[in-house]
Backbone as JSON Lines, residues from 0, in Angstrom:
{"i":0,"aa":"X","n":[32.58,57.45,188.38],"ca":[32.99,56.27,187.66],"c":[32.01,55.12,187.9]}
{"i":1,"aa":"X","n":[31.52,55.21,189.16],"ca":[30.25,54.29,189.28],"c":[29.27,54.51,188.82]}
{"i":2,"aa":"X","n":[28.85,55.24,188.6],"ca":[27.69,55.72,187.51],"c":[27.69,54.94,186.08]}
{"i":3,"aa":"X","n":[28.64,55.34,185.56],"ca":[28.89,54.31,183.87],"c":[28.62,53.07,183.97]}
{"i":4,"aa":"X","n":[29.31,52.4,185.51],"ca":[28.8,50.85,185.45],"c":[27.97,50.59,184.97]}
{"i":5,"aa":"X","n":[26.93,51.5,186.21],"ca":[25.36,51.24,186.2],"c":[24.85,50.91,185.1]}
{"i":6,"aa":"X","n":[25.23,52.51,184.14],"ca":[24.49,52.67,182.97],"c":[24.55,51.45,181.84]}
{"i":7,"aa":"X","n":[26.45,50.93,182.1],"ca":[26.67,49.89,181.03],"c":[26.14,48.79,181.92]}
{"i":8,"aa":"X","n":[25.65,48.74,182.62],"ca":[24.73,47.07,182.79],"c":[23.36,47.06,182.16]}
{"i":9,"aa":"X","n":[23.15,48.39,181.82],"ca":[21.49,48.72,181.49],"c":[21.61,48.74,180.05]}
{"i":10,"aa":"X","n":[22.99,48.77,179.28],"ca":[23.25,49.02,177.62],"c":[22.65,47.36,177.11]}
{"i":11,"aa":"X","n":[21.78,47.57,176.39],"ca":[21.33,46.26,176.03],"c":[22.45,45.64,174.35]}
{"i":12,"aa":"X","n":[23.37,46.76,174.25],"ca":[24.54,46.36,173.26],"c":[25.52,46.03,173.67]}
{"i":13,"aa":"X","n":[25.72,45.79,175.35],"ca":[26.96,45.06,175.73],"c":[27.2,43.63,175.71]}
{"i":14,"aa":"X","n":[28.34,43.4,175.64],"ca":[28.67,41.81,175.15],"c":[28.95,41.23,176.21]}
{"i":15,"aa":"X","n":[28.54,40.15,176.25],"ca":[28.54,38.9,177.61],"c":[28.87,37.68,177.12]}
{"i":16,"aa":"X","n":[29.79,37.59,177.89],"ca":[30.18,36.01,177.65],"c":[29.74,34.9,177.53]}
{"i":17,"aa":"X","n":[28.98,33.66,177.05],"ca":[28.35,32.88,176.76],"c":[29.04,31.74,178.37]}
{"i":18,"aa":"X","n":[28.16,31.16,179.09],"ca":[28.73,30.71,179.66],"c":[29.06,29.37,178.91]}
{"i":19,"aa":"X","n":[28.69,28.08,178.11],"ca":[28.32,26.92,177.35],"c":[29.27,27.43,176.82]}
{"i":20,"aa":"X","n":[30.69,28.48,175.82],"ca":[31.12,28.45,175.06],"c":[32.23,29.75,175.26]}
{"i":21,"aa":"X","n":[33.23,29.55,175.97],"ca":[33.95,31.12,176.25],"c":[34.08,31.79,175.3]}
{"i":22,"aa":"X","n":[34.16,31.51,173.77],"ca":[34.28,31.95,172.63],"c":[33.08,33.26,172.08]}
{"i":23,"aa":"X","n":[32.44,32.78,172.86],"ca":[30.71,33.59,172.22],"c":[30.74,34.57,173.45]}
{"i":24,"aa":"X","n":[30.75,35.71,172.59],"ca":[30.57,36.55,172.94],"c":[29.54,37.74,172.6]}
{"i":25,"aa":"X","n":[27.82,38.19,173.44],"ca":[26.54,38.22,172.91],"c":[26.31,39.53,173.33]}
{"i":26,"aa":"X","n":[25.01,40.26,172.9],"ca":[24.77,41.46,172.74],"c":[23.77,40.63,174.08]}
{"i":27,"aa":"X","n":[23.43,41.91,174.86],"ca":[22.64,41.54,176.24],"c":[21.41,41.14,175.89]}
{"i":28,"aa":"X","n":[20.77,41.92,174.61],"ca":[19.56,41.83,174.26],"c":[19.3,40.43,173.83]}
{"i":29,"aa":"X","n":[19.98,39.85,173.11],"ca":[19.87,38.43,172.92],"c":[20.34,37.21,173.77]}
{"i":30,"aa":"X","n":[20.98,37.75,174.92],"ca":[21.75,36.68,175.74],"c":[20.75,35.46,176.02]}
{"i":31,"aa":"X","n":[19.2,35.87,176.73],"ca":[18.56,34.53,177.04],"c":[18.32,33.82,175.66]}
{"i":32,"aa":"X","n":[18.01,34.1,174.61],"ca":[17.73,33.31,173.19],"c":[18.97,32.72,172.82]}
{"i":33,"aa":"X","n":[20.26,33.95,173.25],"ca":[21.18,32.55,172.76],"c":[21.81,31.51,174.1]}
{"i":34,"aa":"X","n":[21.11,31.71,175.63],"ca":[21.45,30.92,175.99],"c":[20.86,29.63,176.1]}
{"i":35,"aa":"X","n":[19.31,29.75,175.68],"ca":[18.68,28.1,175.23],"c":[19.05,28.04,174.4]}
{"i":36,"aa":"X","n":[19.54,28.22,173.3],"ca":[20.16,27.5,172.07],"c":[21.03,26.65,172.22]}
{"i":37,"aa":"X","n":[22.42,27.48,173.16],"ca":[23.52,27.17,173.69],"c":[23.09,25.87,174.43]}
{"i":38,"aa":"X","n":[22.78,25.82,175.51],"ca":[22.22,24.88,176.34],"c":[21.91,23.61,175.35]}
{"i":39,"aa":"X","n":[21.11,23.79,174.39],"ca":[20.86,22.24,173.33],"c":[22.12,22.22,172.93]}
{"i":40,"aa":"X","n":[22.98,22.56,172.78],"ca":[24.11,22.37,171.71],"c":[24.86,21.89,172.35]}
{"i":41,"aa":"X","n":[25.27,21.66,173.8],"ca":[26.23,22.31,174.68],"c":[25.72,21.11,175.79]}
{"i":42,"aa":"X","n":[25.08,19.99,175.99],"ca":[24.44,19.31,176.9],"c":[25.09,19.1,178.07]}
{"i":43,"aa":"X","n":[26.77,18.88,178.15],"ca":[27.83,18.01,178.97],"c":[27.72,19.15,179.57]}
{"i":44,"aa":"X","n":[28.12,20.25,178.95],"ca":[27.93,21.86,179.86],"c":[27.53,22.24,181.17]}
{"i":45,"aa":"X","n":[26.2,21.94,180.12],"ca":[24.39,22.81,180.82],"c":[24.44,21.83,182.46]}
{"i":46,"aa":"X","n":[25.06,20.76,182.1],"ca":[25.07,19.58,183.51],"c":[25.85,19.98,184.31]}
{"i":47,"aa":"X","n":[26.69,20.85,183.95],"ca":[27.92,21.12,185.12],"c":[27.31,22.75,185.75]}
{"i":48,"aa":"X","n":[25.68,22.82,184.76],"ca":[26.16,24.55,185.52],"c":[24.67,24.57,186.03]}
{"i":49,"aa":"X","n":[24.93,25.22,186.85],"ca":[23.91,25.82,187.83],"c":[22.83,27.45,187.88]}
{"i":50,"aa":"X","n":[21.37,27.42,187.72],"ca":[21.05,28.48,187.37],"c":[20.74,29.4,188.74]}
{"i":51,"aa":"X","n":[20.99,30.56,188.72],"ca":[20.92,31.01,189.74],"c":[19.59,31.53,190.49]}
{"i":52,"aa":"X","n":[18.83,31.71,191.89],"ca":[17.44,31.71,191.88],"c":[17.07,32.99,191.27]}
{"i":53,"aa":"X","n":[17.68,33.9,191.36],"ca":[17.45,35.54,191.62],"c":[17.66,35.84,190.04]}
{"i":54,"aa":"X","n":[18.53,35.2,189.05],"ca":[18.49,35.89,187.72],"c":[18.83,34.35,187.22]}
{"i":55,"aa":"X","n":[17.73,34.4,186.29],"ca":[17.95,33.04,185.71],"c":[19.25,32.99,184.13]}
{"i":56,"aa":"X","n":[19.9,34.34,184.06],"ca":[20.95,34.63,183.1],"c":[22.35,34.52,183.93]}
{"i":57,"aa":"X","n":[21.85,33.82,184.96],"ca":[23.16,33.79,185.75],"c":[23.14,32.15,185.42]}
{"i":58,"aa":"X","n":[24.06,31.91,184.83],"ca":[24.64,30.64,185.03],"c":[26.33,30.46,185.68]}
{"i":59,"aa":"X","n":[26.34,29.63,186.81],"ca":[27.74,29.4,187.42],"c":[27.7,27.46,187.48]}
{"i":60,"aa":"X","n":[29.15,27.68,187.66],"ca":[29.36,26.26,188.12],"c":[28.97,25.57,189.25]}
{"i":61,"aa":"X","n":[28.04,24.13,189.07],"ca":[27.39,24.01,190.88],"c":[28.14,23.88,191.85]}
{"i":62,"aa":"X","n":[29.3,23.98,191.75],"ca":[29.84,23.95,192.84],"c":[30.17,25.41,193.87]}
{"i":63,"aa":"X","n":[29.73,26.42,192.66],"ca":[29.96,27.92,193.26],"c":[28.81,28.53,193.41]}
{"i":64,"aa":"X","n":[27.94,27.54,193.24],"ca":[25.89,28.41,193.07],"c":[26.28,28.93,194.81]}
{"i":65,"aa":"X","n":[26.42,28.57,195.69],"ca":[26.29,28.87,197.28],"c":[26.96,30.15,197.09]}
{"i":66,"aa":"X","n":[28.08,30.01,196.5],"ca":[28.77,31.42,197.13],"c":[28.11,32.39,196.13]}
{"i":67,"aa":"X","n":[27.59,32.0,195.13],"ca":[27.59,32.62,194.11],"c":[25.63,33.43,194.87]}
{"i":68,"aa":"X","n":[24.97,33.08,195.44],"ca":[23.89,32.67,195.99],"c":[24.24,34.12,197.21]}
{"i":69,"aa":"X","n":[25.54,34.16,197.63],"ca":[25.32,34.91,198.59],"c":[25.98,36.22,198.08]}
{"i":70,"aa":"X","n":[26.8,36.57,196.94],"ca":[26.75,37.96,196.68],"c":[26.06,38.47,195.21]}
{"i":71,"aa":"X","n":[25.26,37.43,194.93],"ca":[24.39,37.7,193.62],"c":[23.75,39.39,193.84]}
{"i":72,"aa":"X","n":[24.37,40.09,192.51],"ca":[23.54,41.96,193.16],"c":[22.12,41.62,192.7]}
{"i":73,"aa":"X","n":[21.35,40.39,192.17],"ca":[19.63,40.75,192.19],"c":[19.36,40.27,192.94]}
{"i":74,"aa":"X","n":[20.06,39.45,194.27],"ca":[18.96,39.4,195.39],"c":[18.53,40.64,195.8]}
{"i":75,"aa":"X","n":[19.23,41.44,196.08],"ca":[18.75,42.82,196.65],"c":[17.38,42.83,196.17]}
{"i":76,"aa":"X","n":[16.98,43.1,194.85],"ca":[15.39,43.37,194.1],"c":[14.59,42.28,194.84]}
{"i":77,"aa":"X","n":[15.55,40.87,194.72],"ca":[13.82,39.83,195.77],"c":[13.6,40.08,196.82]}
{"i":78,"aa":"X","n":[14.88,40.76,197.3],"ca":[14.57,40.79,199.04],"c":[13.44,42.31,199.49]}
{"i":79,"aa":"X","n":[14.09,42.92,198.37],"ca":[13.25,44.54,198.25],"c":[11.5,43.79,198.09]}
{"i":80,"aa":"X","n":[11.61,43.19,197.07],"ca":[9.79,42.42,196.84],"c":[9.6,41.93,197.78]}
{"i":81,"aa":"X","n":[10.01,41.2,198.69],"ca":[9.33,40.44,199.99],"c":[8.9,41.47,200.87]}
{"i":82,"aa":"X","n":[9.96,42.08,200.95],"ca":[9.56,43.44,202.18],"c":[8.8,44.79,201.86]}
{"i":83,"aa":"X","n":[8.6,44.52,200.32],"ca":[7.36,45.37,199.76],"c":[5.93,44.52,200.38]}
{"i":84,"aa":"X","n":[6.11,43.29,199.43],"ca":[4.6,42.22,199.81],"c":[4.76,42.07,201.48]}
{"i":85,"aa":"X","n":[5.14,41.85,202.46],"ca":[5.01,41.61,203.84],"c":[4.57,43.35,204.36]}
{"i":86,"aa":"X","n":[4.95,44.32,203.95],"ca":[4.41,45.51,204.57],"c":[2.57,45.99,204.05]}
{"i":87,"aa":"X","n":[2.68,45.26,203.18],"ca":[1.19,45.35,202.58],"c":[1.17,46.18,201.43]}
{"i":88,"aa":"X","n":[2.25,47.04,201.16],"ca":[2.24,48.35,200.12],"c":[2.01,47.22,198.39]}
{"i":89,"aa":"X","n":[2.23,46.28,198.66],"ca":[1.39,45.9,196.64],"c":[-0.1,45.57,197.22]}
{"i":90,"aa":"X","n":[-0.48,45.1,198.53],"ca":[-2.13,45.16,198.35],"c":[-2.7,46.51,198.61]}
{"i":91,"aa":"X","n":[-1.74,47.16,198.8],"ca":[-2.65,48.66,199.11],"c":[-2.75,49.27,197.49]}
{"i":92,"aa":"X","n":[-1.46,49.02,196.99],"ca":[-1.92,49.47,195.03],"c":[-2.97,48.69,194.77]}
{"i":93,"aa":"X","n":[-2.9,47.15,194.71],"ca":[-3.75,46.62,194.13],"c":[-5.5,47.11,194.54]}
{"i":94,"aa":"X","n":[-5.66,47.36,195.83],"ca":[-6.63,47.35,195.97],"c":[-7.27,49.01,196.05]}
{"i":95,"aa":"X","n":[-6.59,49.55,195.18],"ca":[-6.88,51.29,195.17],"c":[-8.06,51.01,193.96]}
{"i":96,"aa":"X","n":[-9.08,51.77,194.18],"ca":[-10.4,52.13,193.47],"c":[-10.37,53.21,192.81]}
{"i":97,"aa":"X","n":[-10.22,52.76,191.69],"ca":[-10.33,53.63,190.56],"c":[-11.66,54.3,190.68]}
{"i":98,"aa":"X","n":[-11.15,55.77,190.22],"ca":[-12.52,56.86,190.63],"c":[-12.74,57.29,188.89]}
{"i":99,"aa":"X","n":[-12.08,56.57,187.98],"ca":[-12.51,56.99,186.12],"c":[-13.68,56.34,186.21]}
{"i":100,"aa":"X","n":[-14.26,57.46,185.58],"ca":[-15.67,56.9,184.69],"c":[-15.68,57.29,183.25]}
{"i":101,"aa":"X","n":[-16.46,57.0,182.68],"ca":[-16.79,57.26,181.42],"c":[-17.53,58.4,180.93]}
{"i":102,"aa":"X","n":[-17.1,59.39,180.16],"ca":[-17.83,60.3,179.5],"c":[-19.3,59.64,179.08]}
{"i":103,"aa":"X","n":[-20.32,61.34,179.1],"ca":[-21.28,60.99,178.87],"c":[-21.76,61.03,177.56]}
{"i":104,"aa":"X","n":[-22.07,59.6,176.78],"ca":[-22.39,59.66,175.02],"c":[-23.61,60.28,174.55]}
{"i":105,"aa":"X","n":[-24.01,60.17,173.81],"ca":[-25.16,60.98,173.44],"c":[-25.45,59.72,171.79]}
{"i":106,"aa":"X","n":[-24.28,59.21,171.37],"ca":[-24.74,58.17,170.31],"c":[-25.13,57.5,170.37]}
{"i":107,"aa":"X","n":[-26.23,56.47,169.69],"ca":[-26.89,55.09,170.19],"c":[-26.82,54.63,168.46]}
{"i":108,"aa":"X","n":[-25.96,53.63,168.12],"ca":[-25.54,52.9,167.08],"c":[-26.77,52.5,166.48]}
{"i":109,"aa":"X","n":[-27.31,51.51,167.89],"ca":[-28.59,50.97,167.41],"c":[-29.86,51.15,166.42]}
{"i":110,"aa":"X","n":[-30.05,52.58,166.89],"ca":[-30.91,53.39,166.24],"c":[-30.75,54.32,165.47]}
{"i":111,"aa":"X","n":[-28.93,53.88,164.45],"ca":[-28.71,54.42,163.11],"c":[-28.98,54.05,162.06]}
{"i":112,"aa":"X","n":[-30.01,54.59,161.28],"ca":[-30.75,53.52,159.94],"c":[-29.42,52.97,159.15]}
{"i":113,"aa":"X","n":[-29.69,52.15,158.83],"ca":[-28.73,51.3,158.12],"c":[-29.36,51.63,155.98]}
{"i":114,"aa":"X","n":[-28.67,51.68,154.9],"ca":[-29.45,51.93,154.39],"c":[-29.49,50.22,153.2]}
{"i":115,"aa":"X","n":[-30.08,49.58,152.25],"ca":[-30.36,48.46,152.1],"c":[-28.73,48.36,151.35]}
{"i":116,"aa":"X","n":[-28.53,46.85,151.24],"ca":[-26.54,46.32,151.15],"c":[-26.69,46.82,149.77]}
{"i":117,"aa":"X","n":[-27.98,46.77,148.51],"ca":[-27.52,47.36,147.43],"c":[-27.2,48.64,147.4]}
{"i":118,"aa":"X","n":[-28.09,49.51,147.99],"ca":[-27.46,51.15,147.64],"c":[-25.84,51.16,148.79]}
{"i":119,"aa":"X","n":[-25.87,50.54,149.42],"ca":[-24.14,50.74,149.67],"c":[-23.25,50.26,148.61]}
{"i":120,"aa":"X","n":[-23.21,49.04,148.16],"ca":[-22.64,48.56,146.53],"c":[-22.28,49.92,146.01]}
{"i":121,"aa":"X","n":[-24.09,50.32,145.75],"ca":[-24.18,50.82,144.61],"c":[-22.92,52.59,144.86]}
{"i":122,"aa":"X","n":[-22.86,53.43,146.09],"ca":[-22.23,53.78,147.14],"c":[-20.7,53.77,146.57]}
{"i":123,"aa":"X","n":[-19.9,52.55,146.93],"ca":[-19.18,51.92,146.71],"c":[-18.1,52.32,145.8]}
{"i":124,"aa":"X","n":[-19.61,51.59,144.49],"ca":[-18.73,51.53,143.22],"c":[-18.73,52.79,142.73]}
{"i":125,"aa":"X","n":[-19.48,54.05,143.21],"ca":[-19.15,55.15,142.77],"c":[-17.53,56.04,142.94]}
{"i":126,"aa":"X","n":[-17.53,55.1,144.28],"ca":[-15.78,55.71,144.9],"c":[-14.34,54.54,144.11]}
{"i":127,"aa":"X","n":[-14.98,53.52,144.29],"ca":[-14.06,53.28,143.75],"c":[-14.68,51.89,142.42]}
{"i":128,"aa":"X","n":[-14.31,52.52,141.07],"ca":[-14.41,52.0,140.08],"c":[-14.09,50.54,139.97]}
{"i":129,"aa":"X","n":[-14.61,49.62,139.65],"ca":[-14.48,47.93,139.68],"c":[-14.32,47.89,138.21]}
{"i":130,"aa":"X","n":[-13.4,47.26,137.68],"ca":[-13.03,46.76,136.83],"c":[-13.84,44.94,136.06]}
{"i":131,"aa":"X","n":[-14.19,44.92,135.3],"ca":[-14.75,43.41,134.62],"c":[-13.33,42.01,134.95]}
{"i":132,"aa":"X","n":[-14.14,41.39,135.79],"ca":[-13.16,40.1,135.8],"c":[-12.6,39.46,135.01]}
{"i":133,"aa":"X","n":[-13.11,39.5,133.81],"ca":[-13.2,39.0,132.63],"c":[-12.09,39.49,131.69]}
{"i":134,"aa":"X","n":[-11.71,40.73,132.47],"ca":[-10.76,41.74,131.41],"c":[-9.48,41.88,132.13]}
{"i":135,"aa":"X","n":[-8.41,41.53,131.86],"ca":[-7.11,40.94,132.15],"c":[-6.12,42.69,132.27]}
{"i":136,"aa":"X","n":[-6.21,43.17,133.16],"ca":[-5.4,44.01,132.97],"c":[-3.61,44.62,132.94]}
{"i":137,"aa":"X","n":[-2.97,45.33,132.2],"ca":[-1.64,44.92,131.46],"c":[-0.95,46.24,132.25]}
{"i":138,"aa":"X","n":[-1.42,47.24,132.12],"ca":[-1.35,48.47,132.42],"c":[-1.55,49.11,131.57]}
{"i":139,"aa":"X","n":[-1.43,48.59,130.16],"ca":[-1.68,49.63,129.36],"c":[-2.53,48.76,127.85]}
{"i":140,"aa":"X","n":[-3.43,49.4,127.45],"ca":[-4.3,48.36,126.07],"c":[-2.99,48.42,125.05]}
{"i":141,"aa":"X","n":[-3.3,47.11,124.63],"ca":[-2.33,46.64,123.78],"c":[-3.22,47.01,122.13]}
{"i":142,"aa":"X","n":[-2.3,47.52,121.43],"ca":[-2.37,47.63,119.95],"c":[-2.69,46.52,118.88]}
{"i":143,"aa":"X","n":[-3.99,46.33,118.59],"ca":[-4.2,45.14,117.6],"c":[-3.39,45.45,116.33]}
């Protein structure tokens, strides 16, 4: 049964409550777009509420950010990043040396004759037929 939680916190079609408006009720995927909207609309609100450090889609009332601060479930992920960055394991990725090189070419662009811009035109208009500017086309010639 804990499993489904999981999964429905990860459903980006679940509906969340608008905090600015108990009425609104949002698909996850849009929650931050509609919560700056909300926020302009909503000013007396946005003053009473507090964003949280760890997920900035957490909005609570400031008077509950503390408690709210101490069982928030994404601290876990910052606290996991600190004790990733303090053991050294992101400078040991970062600083891994790529051993790709590049295949060996054999083309040199440079020294592909180019041939003069008229015979390409000329090229061109063999593939595809140009029509006179001059001549207004209808789809079909009209009957004098």
């Amino acid at each position: 049964m804990e499993l489904e939680d999981d999964f429905d916190v990860l459903d980006p079609e679940r509906l969340i409550q608008c905090p600015y408006n108990k009425h609104h009720r949002i698909r996850a995927c849009r929650f931050p777009y509609h919560l700056v909207k909300c926020r302009k609309s909503y000013p007396e609100v946005a003053k009473e509420l507090a964003t949280c450090p760890f997920n900035a889609r957490h909005l609570v009332p400031q008077a509950d950010l503390s408690d709210h601060i101490m069982k928030c479930d994404d601290k876990g992920f910052i606290e996991q990043d600190i004790v990733n960055q303090s053991s050294g394991f992101q400078r040991e990725q970062m600083n891994a040396v790529s051993t790709w090189q590049a295949p060996p070419c054999d083309e040199d662009w440079e020294t592909v004759p180019v041939p003069p811009l008229n015979k390409r035109i000329a090229c061109l208009q063999e593939y595809v037929p140009l029509r006179p500017c001059h001549t207004p086309y209808h789809g079909k010639a009209k009957a004098s």
